[in-house]
C-alpha positions as a Python dict, from the first residue, in 0.01 Angstrom:
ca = {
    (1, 'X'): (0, 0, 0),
    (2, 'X'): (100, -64, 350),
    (3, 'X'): (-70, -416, 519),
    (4, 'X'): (-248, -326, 814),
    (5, 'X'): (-136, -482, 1156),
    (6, 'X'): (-302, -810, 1301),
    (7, 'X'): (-435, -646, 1611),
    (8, 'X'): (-303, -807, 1913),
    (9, 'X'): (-629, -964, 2047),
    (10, 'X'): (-727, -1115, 1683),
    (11, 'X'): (-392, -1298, 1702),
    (12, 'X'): (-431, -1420, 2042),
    (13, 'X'): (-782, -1543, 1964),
    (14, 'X'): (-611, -1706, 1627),
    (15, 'X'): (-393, -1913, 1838),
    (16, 'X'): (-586, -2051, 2072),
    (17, 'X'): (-920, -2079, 1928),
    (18, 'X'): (-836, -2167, 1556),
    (19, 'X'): (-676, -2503, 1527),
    (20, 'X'): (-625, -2510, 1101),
    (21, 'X'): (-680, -2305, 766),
    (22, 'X'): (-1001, -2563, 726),
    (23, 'X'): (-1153, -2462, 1049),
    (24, 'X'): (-1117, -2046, 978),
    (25, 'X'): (-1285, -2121, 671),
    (26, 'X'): (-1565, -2298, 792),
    (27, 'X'): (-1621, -1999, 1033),
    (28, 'X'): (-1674, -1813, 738),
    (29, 'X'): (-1986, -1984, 676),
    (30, 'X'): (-2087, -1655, 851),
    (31, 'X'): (-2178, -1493, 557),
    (32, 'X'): (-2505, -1712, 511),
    (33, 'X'): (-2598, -1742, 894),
    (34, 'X'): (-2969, -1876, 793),
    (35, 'X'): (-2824, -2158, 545),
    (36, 'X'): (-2796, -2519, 697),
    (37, 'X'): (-2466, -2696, 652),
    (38, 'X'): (-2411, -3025, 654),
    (39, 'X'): (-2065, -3244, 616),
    (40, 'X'): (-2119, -3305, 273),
    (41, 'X'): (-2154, -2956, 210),
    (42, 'X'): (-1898, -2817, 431),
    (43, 'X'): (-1659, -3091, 267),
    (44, 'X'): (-1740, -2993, -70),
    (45, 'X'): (-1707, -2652, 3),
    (46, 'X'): (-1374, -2665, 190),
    (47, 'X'): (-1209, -2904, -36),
    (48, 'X'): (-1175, -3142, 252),
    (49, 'X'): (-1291, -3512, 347),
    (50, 'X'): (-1649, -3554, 434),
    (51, 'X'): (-1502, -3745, 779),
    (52, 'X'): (-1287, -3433, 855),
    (53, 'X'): (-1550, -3198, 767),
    (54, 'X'): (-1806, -3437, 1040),
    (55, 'X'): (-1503, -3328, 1311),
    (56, 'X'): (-1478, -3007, 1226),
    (57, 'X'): (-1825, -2928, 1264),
    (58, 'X'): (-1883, -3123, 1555),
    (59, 'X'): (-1548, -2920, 1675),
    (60, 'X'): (-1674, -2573, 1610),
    (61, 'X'): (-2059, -2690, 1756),
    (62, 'X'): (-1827, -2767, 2083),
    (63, 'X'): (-1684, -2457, 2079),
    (64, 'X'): (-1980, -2257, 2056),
    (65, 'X'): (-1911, -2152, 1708),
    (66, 'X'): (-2171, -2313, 1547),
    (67, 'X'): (-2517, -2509, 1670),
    (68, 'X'): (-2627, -2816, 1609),
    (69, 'X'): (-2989, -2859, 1427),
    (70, 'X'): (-3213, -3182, 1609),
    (71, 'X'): (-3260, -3394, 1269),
    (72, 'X'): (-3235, -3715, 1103),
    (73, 'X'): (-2878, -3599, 963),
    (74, 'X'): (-2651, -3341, 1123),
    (75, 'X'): (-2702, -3022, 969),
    (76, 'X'): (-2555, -2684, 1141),
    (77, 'X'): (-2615, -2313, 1150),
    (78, 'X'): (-2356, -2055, 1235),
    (79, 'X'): (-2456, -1926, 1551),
    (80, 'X'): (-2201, -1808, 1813),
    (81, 'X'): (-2258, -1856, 2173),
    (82, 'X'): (-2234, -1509, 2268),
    (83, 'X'): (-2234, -1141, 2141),
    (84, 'X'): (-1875, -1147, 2213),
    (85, 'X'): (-1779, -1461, 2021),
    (86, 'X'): (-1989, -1301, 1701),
    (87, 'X'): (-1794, -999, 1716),
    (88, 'X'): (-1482, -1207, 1726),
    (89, 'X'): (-1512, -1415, 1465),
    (90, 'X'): (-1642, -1099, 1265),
    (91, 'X'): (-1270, -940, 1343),
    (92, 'X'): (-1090, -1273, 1232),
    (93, 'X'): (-1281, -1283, 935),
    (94, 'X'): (-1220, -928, 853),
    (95, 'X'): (-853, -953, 938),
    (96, 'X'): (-819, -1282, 714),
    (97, 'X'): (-969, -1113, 426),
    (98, 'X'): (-695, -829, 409),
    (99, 'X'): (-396, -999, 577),
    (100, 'X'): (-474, -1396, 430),
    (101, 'X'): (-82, -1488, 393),
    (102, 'X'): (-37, -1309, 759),
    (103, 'X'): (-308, -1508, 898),
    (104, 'X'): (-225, -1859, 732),
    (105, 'X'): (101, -1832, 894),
    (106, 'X'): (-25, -1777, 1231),
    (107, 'X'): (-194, -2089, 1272),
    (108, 'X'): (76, -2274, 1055),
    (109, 'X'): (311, -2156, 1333),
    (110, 'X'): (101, -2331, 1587),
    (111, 'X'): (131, -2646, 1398),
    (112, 'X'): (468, -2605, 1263),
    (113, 'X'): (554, -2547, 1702),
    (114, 'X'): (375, -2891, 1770),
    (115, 'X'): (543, -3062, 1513),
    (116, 'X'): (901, -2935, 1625),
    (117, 'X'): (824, -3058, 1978),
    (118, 'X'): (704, -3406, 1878),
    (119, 'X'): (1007, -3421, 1718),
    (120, 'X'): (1246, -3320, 1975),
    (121, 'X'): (1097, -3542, 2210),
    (122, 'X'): (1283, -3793, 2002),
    (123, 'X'): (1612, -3689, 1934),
    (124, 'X'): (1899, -3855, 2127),
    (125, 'X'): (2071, -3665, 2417),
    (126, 'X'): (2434, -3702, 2476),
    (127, 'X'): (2380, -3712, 2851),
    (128, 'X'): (2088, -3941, 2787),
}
């Protein structure tokens, strides 16, 4: 059985919207819009840190992913910013859930990119 093709706008969106594996997966909290989610949860849930699970929440709430609840503690509800965004993320989510290895490498590559230029900022030059 054939994969089906990441379709061009889905990838685009994947690179510069979707900094980690961590962060995709919290956008699947999608699936239970009404639930609140906390860090504890979300780091439970993700298999993270609680502190990295607090940034990535506060991320996603920044990039109008995901509000933020008033409360004593920070809890969150998945609610996009716009129509547009919801049908977005709906695509991503869709395309991760055929094409996972496909998708994982995408934003790998991002980081894999930014890693290779941190490095070669260091290497000696021979003109240098």
């Amino acid at each position: 059985m054939a994969r089906e093709s990441i379709p061009e706008e889905v990838r685009r969106f994947i690179l510069t919207s979707i900094s980690s594996v961590p962060c995709l997966e919290a956008l699947l909290l999608r699936n239970a819009p009404d639930q609140l989610w906390d860090s504890t949860t979300v780091a439970q849930r993700l298999y993270i840190s609680e502190k990295a699970a607090t940034e990535l929440l506060v991320d996603l709430s920044a990039a109008g992913f995901i509000v933020a609840l008033e409360s004593e503690t920070a809890f969150y509800r998945y609610h996009p910013s716009s129509d547009e965004l919801r049908q977005m993320i709906d695509q991503v989510a869709e395309t991760y859930a055929k094409n996972l290895v496909e998708v994982t490498n995408i934003i790998h590559s991002k980081t894999g990119k930014r890693a290779q230029q941190f490095a070669d900022a260091f290497k000696w030059r021979k003109d240098s």
